[in-house]
C-alpha positions as CSV (number, residue, x, y, z in Angstrom):
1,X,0.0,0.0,0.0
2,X,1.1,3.2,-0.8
3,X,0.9,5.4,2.4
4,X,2.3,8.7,1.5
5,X,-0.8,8.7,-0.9
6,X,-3.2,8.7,1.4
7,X,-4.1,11.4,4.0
8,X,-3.7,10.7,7.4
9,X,-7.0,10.9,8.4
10,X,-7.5,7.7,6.0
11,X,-4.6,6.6,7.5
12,X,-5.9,7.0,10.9
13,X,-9.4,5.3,9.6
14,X,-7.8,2.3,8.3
15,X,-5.5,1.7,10.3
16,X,-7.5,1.6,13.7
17,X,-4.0,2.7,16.0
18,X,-6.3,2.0,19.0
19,X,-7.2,5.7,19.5
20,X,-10.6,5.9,20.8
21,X,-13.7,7.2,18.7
22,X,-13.6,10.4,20.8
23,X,-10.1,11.3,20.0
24,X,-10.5,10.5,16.6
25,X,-13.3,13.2,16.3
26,X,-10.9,15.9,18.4
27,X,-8.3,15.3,15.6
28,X,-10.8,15.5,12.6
29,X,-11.8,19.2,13.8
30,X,-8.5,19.4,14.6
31,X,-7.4,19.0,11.4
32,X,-11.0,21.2,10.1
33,X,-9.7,24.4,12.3
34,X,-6.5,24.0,10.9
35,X,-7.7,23.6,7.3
36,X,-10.5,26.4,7.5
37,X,-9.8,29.3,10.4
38,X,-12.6,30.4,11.6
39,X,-13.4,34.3,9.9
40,X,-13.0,37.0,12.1
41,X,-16.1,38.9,13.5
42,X,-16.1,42.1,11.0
43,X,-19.7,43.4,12.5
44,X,-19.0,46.9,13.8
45,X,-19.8,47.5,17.2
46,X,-22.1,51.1,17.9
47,X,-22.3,52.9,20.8
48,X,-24.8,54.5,22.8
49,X,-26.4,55.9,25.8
50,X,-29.3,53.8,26.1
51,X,-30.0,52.2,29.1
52,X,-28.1,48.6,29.9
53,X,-28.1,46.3,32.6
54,X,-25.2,45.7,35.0
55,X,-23.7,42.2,35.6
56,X,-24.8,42.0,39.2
57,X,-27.5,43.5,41.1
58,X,-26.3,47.3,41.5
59,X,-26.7,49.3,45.2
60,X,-26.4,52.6,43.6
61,X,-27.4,53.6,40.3
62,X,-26.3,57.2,40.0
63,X,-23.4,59.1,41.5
64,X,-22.4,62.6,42.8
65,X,-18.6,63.3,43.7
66,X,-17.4,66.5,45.2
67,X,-13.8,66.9,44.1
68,X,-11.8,69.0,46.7
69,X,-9.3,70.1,44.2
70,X,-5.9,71.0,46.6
71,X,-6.3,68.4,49.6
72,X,-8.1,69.1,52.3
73,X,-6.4,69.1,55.1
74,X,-7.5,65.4,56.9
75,X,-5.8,66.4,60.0
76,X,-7.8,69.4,60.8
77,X,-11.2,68.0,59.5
78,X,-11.6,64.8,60.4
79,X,-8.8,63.1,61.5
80,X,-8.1,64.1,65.0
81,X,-4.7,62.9,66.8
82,X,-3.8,63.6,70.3
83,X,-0.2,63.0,69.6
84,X,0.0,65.6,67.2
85,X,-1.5,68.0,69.9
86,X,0.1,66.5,72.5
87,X,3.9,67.0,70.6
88,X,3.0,70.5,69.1
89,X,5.7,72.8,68.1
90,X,8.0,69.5,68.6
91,X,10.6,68.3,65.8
92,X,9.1,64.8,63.9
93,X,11.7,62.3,64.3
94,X,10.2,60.2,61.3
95,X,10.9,61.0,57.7
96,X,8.6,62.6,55.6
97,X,8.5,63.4,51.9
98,X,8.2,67.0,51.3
99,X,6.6,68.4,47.7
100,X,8.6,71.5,48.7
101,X,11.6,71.1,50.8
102,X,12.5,74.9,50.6
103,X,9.7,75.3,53.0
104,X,10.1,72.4,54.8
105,X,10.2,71.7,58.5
106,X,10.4,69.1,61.0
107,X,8.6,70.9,63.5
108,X,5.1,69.0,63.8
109,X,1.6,71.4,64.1
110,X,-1.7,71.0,65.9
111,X,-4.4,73.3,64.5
112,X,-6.7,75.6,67.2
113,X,-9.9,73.8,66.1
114,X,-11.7,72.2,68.5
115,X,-13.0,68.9,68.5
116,X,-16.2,67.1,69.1
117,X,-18.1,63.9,68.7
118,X,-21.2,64.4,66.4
119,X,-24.3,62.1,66.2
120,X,-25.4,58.6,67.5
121,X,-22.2,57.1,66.1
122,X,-19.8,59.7,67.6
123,X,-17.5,60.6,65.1
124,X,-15.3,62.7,65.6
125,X,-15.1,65.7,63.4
126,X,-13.6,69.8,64.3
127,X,-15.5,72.6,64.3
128,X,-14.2,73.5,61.0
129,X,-17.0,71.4,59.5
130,X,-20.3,71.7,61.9
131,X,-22.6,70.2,58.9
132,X,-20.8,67.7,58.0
133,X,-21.7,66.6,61.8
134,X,-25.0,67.0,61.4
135,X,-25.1,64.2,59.0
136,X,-22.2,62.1,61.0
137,X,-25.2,59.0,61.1
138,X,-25.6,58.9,57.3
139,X,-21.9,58.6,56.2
140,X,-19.3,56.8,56.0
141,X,-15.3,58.7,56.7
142,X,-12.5,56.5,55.4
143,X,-9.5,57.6,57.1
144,X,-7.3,55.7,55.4
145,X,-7.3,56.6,51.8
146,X,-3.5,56.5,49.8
147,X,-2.4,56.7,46.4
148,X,1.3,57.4,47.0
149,X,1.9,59.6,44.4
150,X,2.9,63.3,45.7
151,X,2.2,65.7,43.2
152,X,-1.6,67.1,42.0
153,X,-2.0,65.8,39.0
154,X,-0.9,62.5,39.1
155,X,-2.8,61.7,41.9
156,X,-6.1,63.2,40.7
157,X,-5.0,61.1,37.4
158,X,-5.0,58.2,40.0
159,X,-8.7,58.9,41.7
160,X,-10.2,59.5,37.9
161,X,-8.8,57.1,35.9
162,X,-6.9,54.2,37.8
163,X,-3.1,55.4,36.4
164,X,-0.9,58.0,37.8
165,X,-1.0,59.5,34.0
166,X,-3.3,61.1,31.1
167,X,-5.2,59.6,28.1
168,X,-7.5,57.3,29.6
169,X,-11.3,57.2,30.3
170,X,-12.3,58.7,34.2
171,X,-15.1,56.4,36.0
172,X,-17.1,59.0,34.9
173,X,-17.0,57.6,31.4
174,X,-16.3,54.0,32.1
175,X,-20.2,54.0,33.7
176,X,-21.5,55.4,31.5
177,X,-19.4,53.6,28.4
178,X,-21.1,50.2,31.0
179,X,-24.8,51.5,32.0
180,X,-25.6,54.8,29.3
181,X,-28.4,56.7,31.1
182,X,-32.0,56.8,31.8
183,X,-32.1,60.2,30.5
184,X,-32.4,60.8,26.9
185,X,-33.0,64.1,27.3
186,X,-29.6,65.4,29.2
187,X,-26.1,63.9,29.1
188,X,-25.7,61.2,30.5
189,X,-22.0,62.8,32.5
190,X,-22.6,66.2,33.6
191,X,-19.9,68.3,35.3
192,X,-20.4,71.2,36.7
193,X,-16.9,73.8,37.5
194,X,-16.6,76.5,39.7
195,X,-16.2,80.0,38.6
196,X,-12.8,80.5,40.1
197,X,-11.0,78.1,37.5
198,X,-11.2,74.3,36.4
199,X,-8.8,71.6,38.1
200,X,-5.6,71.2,37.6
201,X,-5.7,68.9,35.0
202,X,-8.2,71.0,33.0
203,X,-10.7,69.0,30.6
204,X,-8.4,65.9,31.2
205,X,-10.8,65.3,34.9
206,X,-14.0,64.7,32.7
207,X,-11.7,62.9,29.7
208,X,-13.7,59.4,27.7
209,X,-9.7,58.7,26.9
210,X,-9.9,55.9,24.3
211,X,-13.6,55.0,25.2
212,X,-15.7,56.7,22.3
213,X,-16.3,60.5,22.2
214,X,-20.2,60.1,23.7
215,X,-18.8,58.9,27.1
216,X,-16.7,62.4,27.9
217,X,-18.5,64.8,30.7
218,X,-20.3,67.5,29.5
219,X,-19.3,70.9,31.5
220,X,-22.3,73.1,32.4
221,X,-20.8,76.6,32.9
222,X,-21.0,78.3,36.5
223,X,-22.4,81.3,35.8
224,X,-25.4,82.0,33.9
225,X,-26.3,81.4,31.0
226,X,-25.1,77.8,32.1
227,X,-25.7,76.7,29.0
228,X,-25.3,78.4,25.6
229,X,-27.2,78.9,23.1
230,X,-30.4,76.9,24.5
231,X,-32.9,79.0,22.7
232,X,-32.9,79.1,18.6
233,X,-33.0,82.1,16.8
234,X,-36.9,83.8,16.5
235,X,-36.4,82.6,12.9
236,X,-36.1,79.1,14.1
237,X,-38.3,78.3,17.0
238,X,-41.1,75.8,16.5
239,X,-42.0,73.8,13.2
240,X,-39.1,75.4,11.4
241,X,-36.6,74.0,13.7
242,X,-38.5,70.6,13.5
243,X,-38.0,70.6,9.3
244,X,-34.4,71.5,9.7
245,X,-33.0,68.5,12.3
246,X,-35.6,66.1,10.6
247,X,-33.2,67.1,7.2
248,X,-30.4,67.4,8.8
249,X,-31.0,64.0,10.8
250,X,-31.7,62.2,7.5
251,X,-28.1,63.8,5.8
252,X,-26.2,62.7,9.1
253,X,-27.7,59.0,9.0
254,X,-26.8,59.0,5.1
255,X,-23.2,60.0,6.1
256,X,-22.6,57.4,8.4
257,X,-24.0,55.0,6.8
258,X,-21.0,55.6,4.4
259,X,-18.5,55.7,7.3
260,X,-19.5,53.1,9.5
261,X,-17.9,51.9,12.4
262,X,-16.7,55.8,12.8
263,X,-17.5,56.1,16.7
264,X,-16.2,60.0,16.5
265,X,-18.7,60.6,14.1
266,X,-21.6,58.5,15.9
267,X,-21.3,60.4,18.6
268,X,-21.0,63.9,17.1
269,X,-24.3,63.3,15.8
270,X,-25.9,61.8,18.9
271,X,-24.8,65.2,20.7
272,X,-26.3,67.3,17.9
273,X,-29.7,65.1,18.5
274,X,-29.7,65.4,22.5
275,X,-28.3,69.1,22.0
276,X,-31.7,69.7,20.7
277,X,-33.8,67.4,23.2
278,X,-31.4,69.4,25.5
279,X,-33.7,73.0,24.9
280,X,-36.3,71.9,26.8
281,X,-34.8,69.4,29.6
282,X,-31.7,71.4,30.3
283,X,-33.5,74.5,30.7
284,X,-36.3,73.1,33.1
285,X,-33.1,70.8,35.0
286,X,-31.2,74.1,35.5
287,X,-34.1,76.4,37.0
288,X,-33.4,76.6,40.6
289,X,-36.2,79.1,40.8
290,X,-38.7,76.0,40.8
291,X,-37.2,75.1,44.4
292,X,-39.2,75.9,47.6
293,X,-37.5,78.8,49.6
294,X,-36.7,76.3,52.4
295,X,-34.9,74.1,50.1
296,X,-32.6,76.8,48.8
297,X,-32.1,78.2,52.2
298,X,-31.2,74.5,53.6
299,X,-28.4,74.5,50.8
300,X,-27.4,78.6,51.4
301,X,-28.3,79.8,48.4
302,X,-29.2,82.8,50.9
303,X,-25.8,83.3,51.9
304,X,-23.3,84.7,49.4
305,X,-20.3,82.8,51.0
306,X,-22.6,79.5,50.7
307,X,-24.9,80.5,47.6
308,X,-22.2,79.3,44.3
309,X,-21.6,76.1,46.1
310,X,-25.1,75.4,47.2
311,X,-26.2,76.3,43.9
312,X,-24.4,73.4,42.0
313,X,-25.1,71.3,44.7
314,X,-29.0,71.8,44.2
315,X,-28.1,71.4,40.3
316,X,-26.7,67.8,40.8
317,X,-29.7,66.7,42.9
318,X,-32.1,68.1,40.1
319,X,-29.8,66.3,37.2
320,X,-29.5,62.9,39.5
321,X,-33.5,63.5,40.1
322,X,-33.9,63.3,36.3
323,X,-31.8,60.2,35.5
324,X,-28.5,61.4,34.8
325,X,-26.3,59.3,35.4
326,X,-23.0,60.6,36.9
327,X,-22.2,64.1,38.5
328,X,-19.1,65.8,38.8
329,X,-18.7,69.2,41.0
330,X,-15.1,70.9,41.7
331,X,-14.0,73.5,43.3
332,X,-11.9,75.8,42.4
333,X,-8.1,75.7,41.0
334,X,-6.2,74.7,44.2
335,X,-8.5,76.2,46.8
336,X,-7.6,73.0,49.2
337,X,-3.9,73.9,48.7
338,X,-2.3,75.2,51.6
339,X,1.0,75.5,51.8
340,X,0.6,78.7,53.5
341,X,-2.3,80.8,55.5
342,X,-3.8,78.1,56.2
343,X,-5.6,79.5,59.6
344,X,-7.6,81.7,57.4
345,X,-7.8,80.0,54.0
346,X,-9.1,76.8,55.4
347,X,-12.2,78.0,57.3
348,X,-12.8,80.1,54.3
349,X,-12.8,76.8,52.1
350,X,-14.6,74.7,54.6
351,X,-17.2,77.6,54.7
352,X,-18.0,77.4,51.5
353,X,-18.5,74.0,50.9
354,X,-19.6,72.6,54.4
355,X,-23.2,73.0,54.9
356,X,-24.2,72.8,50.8
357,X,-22.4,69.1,50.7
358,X,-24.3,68.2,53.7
359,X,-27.7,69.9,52.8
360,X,-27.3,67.8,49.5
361,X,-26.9,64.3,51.2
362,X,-30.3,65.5,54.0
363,X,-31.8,65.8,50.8
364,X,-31.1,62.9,48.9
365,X,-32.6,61.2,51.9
366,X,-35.7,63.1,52.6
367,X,-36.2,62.5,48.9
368,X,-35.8,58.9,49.1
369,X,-32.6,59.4,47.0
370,X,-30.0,58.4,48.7
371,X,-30.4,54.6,48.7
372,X,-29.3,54.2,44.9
373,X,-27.6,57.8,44.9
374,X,-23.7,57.3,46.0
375,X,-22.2,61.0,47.3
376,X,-18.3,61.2,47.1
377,X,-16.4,63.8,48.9
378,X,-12.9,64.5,48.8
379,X,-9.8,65.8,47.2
380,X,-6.8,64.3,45.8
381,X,-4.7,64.0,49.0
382,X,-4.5,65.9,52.3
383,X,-1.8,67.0,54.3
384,X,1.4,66.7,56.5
385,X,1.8,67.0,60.3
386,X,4.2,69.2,59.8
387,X,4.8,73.5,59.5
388,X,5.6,74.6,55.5
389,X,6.6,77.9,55.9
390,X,7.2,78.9,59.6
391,X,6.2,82.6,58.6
392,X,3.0,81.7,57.5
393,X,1.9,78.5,59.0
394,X,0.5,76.0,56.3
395,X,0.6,72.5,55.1
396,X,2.3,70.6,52.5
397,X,1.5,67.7,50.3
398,X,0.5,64.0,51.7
399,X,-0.6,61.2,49.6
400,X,0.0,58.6,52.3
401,X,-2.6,58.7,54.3
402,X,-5.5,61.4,53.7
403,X,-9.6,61.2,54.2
404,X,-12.8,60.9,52.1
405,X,-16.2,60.5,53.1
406,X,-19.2,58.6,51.3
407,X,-22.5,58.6,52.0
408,X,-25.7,56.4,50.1
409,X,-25.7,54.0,47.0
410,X,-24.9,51.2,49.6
411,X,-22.5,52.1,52.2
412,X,-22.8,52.2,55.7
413,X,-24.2,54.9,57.6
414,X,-22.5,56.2,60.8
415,X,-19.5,54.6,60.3
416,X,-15.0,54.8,60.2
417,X,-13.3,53.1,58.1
418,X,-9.5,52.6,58.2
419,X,-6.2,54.5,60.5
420,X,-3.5,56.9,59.8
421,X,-0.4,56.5,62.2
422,X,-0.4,58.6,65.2
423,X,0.7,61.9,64.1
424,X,-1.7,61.0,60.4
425,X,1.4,60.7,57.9
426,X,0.7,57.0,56.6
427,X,-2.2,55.2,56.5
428,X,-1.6,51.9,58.8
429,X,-4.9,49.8,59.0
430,X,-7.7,49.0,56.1
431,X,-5.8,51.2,53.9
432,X,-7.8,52.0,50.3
433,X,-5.5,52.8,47.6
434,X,-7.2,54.2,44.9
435,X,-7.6,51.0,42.9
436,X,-9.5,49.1,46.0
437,X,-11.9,52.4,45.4
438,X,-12.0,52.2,42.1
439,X,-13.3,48.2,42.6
440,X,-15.4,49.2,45.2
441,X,-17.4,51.7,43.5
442,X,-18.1,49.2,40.0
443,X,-19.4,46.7,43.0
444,X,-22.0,49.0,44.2
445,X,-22.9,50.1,40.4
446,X,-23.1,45.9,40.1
447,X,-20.1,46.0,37.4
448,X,-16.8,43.8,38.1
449,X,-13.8,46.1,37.7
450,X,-11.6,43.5,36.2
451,X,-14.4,42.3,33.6
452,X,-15.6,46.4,32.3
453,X,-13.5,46.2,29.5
454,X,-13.2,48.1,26.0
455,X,-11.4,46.6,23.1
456,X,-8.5,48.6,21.7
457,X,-6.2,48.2,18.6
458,X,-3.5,46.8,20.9
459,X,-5.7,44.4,22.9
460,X,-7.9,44.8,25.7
461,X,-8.2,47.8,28.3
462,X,-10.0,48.0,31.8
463,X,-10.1,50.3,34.7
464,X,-7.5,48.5,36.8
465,X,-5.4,48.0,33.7
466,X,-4.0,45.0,35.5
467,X,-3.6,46.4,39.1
468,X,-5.1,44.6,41.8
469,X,-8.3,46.3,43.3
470,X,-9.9,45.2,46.7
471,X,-13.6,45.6,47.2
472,X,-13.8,47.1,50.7
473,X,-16.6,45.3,51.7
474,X,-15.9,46.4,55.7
475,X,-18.0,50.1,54.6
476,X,-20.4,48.4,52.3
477,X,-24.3,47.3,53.9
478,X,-24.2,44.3,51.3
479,X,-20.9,43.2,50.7
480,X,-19.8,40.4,48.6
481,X,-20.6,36.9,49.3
482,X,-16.7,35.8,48.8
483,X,-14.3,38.4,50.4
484,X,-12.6,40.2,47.3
């Protein structure tokens, strides 16, 4: 017999090697895979805003953070240690890294604020921030919050995106890329700036990075008109208007149907379409004048050291009220930054935003809100126990160990989470890097952080990007089955 003319899956037939029936069938598709790849899968995928189901059952299904832009100072907030007080004026034996080491000193510094224990819970919190006591029982303060990286930017990098650099998509985008909205009528990732300059990082705190152009935050201005351009011309208003999207809708669908798979220019249209869903929704959204007086007194839109703050806060419970998704307020360009003056600039900050972020959170609740609603407050690192700048007593930069509080969307109420050492350099016990935050908060939204991914040209991209994140069950009310 001539074997070399026969294949070898004759061969194999004929010859009966003792190879069961079952291995015999893995070789035969074996040898079809190998014969005939399988095609690749050239369907293009679109994206949208429409509303989509998490993996798991979600605790919160909207978000507010307020972004401390600076640090606030944990140590004279809400981080109380008698050491400190108790070693005042005294040089810190320990070492430190200084962001400025011109100013530097090792002579450690209590602040004058006083001190008390605030609702059935007892935190501990200073006078600086009175509201924030009054809703001690409905949040939870994580004292133990790091991401190690000194300098502004690349830690707000850090707390938006998951990396210590630029380019990629903030959580901001990566829920909305995973859930869209259950607006239609408003973006789906509103941030609103305050009117004494944007973050550090500009545009880059609200950026979609590589996730398409629909999932970047939309900026509502501070002062009015928040939005421009709401109202058409005279010319326009009514049927007119109606004609003209209807045509131009019908030349924008004929253009991409000739470009498709061109996310850019899906989602340029999809703006132009809510833009003008926006003339109605934004405008009614926006109108704070539709608020009962008690309301905008509660959030001190009476007061003009109170009334910019309180005024965005009211704005984000009227957006979240209305199914946006995702809210992003900031205060100003380094107002939390005190290397200096700090016995008069940090009342003056804490002034401003104390008793709007708390009147937002009493009213999430009164609302019913609150449950599904998670409130994030805090900046981008806090401060040393140390004296920068002996002349004018302030604080410099600490990434080690600094403070955020949370509050709904399925944490705990009333409780601490997490230790700085004794003088509140270093975070020491439960600490929560800014990945094990970034996993915690997909949990509650019922997303796995390792698993929300988005397919790029040189393979696949996530959140974590391959760190490993630690869902801090310890502050959650429902926390995962199997300890994560």
């Amino acid at each position: 017999m001539n074997f070399a003319c026969q294949s070898r899956r004759h061969f194999l037939a004929q010859q009966g090697l003792g190879l069961s029936s079952l291995a015999l069938s893995w070789l035969l598709k074996s040898d079809s895979a190998r014969a005939e790849p399988p095609k690749p899968n050239l369907q293009r995928v679109s994206y949208d805003l429409t509303p989509k189901p998490p993996t798991a059952e979600p605790q919160a299904n909207a978000m507010i953070s307020l972004f401390m832009q600076g640090g606030p100072s944990h140590l004279d907030l809400c981080d109380r240690k008698p050491e400190l007080e108790k070693r005042h004026l005294q040089n810190f034996a320990g070492e430190i890294k200084y962001d400025n080491a011109a100013e530097s000193s090792a002579k450690l510094w209590a602040g004058p604020w006083k001190w008390r224990h605030y609702g059935d819970c007892g935190m501990e919190l200073s006078d600086l921030v009175p509201h924030l006591g009054g809703i001690a029982d409905d949040i939870t303060l994580v004292r133990s919050m790091r991401t190690g990286v000194n300098n502004h930017g690349q830690s707000i990098y850090a707390l938006h995106n998951g990396r210590i650099t630029g380019g990629r998509p903030v959580v901001g985008s990566w829920l909305t890329y995973a859930l869209g909205t259950e607006s239609q009528n408003l973006p789906a990732f509103v941030v609103l700036t305050d009117p004494g300059g944007l973050p550090v990082l500009g545009t880059d705190c609200w950026s979609n990075g590589w996730l398409p152009s629909q999932y970047q935050g939309t900026v509502v201005r501070p002062r009015e008109p928040r939005i421009l351009n709401l109202d058409p011309p005279a010319r326009l208003a009514g049927r007119p208007q109606e004609q003209y999207l209807s045509f131009l809708r019908g030349i924008n669908e004929w253009h991409l149907a000739e470009h498709p798979g061109e996310s850019d220019l899906a989602a340029r249209i999809q703006t132009y379409e809510l833009a003008a869903r926006m003339q109605t929704a934004a405008k009614e959204a926006l109108d704070l004048s539709q608020e009962t007086e008690a309301t905008q007194k509660a959030y001190g839109l009476d007061d003009e050291k109170t009334r910019e703050f309180g005024s965005r806060c009211l704005i984000a419970r009227r957006l979240i009220e209305r199914g946006v998704r995702f809210v992003q307020i900031y205060t100003s360009t380094q107002q939390w930054d005190h290397h200096g003056a700090i016995l008069t600039a940090l009342p003056a900050s804490c002034r401003k935003v104390d008793q709007p972020s708390a009147a937002l959170v009493s009213d999430l609740k009164q609302r019913g809100l609150l449950d599904t609603t998670l409130v994030h407050w805090g900046g981008e690192m806090g401060r040393l126990p140390v004296i920068q700048n002996e002349k004018n007593v302030g604080r410099d930069h600490n990434t080690y160990g600094f403070s955020s509080w949370f509050a709904g969307g399925g944490v705990k109420s009333g409780y601490i989470h997490g230790e700085t050492d004794e003088f509140g350099h270093k975070a020491v016990k439960d600490i929560v890097n800014h990945y094990d935050y970034h996993s915690t908060l997909m949990y509650l939204f019922g997303l796995d952080a390792t698993q929300l991914a988005f397919q790029r040209p040189g393979g696949t991209a996530t959140l974590l990007d391959g760190q490993v994140g630690r869902i801090v069950s310890e502050i959650l009310n429902q926390p995962p089955t199997i300890s994560s």
